[in-house]
C-alpha positions as CSV (number, residue, x, y, z in Angstrom):
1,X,0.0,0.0,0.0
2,X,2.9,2.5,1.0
3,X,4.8,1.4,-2.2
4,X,1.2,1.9,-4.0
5,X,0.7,5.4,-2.1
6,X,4.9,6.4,-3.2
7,X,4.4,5.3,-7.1
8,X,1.2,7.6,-7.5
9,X,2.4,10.8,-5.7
10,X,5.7,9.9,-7.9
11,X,3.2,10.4,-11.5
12,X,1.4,13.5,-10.1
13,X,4.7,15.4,-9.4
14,X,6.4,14.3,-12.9
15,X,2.8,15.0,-14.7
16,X,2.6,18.7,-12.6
17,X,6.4,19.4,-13.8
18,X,5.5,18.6,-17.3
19,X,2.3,20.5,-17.5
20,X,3.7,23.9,-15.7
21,X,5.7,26.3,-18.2
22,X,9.1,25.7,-17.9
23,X,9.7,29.6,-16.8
24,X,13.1,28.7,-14.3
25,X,14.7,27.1,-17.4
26,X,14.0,29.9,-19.8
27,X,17.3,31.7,-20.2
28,X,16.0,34.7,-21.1
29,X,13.8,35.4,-18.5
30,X,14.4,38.5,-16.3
31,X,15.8,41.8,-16.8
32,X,19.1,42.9,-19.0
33,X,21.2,46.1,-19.3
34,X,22.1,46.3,-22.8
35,X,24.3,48.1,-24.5
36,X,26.1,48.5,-28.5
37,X,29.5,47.3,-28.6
38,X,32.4,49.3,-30.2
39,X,31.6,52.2,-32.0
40,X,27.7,51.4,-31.0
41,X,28.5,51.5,-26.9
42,X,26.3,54.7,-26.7
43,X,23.5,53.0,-27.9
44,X,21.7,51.6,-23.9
45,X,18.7,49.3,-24.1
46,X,17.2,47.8,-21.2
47,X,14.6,44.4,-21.5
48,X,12.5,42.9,-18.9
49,X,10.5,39.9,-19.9
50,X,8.6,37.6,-17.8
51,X,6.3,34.2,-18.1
52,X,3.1,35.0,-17.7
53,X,0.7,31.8,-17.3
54,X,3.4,30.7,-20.5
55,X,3.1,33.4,-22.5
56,X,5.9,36.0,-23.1
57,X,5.4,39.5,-21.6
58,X,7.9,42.3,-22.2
59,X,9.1,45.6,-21.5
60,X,11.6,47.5,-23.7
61,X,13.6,50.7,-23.7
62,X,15.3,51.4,-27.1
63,X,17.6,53.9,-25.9
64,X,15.1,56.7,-25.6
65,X,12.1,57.6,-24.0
66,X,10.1,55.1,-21.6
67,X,9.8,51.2,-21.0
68,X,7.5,49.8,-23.9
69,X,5.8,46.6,-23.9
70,X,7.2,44.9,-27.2
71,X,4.9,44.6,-30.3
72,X,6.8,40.7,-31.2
73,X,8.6,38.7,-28.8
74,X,9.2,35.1,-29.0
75,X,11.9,32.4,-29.1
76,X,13.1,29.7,-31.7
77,X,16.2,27.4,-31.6
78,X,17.3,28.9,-28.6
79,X,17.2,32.4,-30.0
80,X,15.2,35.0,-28.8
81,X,13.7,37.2,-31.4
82,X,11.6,40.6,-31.2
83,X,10.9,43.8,-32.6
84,X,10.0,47.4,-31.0
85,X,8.3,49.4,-34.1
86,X,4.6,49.4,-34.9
87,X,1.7,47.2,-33.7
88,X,1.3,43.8,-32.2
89,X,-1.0,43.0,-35.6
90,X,1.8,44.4,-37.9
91,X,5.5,45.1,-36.2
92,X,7.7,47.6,-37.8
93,X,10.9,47.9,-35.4
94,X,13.7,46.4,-36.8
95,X,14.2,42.7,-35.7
96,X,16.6,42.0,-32.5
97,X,17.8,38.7,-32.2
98,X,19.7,37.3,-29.4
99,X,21.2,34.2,-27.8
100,X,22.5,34.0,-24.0
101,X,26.0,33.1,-24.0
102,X,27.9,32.6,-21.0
103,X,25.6,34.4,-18.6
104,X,25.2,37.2,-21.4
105,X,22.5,38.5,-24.2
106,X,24.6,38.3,-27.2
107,X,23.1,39.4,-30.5
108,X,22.3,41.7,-33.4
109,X,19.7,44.0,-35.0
110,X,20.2,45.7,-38.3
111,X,18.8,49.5,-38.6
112,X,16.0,50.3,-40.9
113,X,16.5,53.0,-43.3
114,X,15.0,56.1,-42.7
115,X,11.5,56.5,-44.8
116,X,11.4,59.5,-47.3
117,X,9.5,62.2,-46.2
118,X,6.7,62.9,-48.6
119,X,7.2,66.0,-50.6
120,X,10.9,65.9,-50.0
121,X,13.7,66.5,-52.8
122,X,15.2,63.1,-53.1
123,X,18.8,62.7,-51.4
124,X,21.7,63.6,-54.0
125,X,23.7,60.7,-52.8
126,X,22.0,57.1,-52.1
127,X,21.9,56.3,-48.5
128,X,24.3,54.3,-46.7
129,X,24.0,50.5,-46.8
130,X,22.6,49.2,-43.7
131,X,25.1,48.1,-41.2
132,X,24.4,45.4,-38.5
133,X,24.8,46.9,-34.4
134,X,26.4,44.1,-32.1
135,X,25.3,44.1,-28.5
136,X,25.7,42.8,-25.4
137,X,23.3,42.2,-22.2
138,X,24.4,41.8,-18.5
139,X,22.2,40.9,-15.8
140,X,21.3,44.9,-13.7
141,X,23.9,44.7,-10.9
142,X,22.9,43.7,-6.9
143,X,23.0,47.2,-5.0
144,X,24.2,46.8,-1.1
145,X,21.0,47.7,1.1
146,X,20.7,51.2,1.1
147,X,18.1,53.9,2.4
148,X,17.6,56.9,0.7
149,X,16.1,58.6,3.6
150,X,18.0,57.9,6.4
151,X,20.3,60.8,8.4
152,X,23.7,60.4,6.4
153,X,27.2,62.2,6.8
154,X,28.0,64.5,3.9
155,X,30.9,65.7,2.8
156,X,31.6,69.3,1.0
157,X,29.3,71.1,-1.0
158,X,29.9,70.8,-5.2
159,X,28.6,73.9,-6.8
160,X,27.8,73.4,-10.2
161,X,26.1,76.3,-10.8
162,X,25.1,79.5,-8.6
163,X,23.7,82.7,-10.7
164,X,25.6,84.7,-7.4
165,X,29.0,83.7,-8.0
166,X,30.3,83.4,-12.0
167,X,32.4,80.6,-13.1
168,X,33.4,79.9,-16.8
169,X,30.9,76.8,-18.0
170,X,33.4,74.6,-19.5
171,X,35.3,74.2,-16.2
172,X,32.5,72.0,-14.7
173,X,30.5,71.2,-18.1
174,X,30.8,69.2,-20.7
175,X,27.4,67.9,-23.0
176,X,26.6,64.6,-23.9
177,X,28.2,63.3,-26.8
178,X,31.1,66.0,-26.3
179,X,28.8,68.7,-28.4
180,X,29.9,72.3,-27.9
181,X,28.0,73.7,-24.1
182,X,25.8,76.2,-26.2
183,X,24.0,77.2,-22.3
184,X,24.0,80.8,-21.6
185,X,24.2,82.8,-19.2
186,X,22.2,86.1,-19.2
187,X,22.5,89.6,-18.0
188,X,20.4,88.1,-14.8
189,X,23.4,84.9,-14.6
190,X,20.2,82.5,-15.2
191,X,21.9,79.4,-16.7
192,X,20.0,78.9,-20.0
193,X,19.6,76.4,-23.1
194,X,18.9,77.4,-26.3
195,X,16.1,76.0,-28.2
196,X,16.3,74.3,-30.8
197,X,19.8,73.2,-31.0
198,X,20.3,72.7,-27.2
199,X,22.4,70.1,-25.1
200,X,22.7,67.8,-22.2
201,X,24.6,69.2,-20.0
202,X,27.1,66.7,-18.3
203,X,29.3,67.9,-15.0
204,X,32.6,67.0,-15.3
205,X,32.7,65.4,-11.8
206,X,31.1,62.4,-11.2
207,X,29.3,61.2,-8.1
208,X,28.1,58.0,-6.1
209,X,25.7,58.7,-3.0
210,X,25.0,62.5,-2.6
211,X,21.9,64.8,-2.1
212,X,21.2,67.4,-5.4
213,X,19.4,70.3,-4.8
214,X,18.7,72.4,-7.7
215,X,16.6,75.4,-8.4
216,X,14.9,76.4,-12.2
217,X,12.4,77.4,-13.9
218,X,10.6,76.3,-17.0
219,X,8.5,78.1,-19.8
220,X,4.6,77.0,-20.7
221,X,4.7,73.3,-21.6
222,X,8.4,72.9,-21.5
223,X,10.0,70.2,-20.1
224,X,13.4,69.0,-18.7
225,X,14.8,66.7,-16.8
226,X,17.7,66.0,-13.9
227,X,20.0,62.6,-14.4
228,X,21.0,61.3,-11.3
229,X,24.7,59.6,-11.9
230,X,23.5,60.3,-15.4
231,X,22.1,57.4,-15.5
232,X,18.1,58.1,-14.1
233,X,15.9,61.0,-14.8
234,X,13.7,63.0,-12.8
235,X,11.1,64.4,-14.7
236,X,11.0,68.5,-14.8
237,X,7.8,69.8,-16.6
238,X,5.2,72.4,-16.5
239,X,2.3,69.9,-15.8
240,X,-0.1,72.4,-14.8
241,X,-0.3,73.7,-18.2
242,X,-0.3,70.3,-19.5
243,X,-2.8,68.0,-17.6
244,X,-3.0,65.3,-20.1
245,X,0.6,63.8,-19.5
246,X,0.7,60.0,-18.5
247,X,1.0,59.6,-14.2
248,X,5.0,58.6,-15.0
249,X,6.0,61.2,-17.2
250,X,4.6,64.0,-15.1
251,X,6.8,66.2,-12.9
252,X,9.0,64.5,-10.5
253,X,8.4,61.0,-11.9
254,X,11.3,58.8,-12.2
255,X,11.0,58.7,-15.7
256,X,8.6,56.3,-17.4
257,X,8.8,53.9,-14.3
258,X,7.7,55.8,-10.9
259,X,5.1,58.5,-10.7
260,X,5.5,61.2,-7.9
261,X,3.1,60.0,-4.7
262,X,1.5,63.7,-5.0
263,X,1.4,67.2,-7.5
264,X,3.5,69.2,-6.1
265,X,4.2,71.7,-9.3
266,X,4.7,75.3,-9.9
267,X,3.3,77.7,-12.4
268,X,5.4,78.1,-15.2
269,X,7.7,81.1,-14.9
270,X,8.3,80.6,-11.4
271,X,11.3,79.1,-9.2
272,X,11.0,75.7,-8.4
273,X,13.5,73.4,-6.1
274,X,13.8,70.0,-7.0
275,X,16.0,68.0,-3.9
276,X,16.9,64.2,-4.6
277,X,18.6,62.2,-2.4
278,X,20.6,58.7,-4.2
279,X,21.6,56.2,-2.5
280,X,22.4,52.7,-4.5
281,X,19.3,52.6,-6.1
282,X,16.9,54.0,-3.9
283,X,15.7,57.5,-3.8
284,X,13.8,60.4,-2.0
285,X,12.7,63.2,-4.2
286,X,11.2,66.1,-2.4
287,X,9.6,68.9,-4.9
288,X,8.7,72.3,-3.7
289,X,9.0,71.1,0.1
290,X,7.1,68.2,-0.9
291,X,8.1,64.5,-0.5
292,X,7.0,62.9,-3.8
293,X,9.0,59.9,-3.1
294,X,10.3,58.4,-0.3
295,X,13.2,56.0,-0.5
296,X,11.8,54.2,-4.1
297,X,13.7,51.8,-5.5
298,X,14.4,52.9,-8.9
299,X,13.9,50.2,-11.6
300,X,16.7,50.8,-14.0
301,X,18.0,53.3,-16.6
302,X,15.8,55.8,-17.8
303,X,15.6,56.9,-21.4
304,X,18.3,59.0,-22.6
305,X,21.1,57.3,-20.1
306,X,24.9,57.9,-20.9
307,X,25.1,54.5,-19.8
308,X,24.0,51.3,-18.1
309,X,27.5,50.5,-15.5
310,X,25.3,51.0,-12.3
311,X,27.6,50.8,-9.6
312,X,29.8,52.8,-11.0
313,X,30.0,57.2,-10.3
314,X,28.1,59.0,-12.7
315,X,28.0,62.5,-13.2
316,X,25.0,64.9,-13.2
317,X,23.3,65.3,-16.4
318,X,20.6,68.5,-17.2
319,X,17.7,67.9,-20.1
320,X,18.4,70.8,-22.5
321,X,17.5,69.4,-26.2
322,X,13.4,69.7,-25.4
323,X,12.1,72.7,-23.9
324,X,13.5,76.3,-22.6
325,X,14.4,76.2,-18.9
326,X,16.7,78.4,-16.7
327,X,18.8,77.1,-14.0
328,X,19.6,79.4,-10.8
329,X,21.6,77.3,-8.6
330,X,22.7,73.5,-8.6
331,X,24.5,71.9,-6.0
332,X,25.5,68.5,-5.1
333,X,26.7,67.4,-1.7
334,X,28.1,64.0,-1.7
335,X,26.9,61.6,1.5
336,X,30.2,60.1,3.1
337,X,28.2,57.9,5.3
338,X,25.0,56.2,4.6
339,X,22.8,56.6,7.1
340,X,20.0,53.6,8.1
């Protein structure tokens, strides 16, 4: 009877294991920080996908803007294959196809031309061939436990910009993509972009835990945006002008992932101080006096990352190819001891 009792309990368990997906084997399950190799390392994508009841679910950020669900995602002979472009009834994006290798998302994607704009001269020259981009994924990195609101030690004070005391721009600026620092300053020494044909602007010191305060102000319906370590941006827009705007693009959202617990937005036109405190990868934001997030673990890169080395320093990066906004003071104080 035991041996009876043994043999069936044996059959369910191997008919249970053969009838649930196989989502631990799956290799490609999870999330990956992705980026170009060689000349394509500035291209960052970042891919989550997930079993869900054995079907493929996704998220995608190619390289700009906001974590996507996928419009084609599946896997044949061991190779993952999706696209990003168009609908889930007819995918555009260029195909991305991938194998894990040792540990890593190894594959390729080749760029679709750019269509013709209707109406437009044709091009005097033909277009380039298309060109494959090689890239790589790595599993995001484990952050020690941290706490983003705690009481921490800081050290010094980094001014990166004060309107009351003038410093040449290029002696703590760079851009992104080493693009000349078109800011300027006017006859009020308000930091300002021009736009169109503005930059990121990238401090030349980078920084790993530390407390950012800084103080601007934005036109009607412009929008900016604050990198922490470059790597994760929090949102600046006028979203009382525009009250449309998705939960986690508004003000204060960590970009396209977290959206502030409360409003806590100026008019446009006025000063606004936008405090964040970073520590691994949790953060407190605190808008206008507000606490709009308290100690959030952020979920990765944001759109528009320099890059996807997480535990690494990063510097502080400043939106300035969207919308018109002037700076009057930003400072960074790094945090020498974490507090719990």
């Amino acid at each position: 009877m035991k041996l009876l009792k043994g043999t069936l309990l044996l059959a369910v368990a191997i008919l249970i294991a053969a009838a649930t997906p196989r989502a631990q084997s799956n290799p490609f399950l999870g999330t990956w920080n992705i980026a170009g190799t060689g000349a394509d390392s500035n291209q960052i994508f970042w891919l989550e996908l997930k079993n869900d009841g054995g079907k493929l679910t996704s998220l995608f950020l190619n390289r700009t803007g906001h974590p996507i669900p996928l419009t084609a995602v599946k896997i044949e002979n061991n190779e993952l294959i999706f696209q990003a472009g168009g609908t889930a009834e007819k995918p555009s994006g260029p195909e991305f196809h991938a194998k894990v290798v040792d540990g890593k998302l190894v594959g390729s994607y080749t760029p679709l031309p750019r269509p013709l704009v209707a109406g437009a001269p044709a091009p005097a020259t033909p277009p380039p061939a298309p060109r494959t981009v090689n890239f790589a994924g790595v599993r995001p990195p484990v952050f020690p436990a941290g706490n983003a609101s705690g009481k921490h030690e800081y050290g010094a004070p980094v001014v990166l910009y004060d309107a009351a005391v003038a410093k040449p721009l290029d002696e703590i600026w760079g851009s992104q993509g080493n693009r000349p620092v078109n800011w300027t300053v006017d006859a009020d020494h308000l930091l300002a972009n021009p736009v169109p044909g503005g930059v990121n602007l990238v401090s030349k010191q980078k920084f790993t835990d530390f407390k950012v305060s800084v103080e601007y102000k934005l036109e009607p319906k412009s929008n900016s945006g604050i990198y922490l370590r470059g790597r994760y941006e929090i949102q600046v827009l006028d979203d009382l002008t525009d009250t449309t705007t998705e939960k986690y693009l508004t003000q204060a959202a960590i970009y396209g992932r977290t959206p502030p617990a409360k409003l806590a937005s100026k008019a446009p036109g006025e000063w606004q101080t936008m405090e964040a405190i970073l520590v691994g990868n949790h953060v407190t934001v605190t808008l206008n006096g507000v606490k709009v997030h308290d100690n959030v673990v952020i979920g990765g890169v944001t759109g528009g990352t320099l890059d996807n080395d997480e535990l690494a320093p990063g510097p502080l990066m400043i939106q300035g190819d969207h919308g018109h906004v002037w700076i009057r003071k930003a400072v960074v104080t790094p945090i020498t001891k974490a507090g719990k």
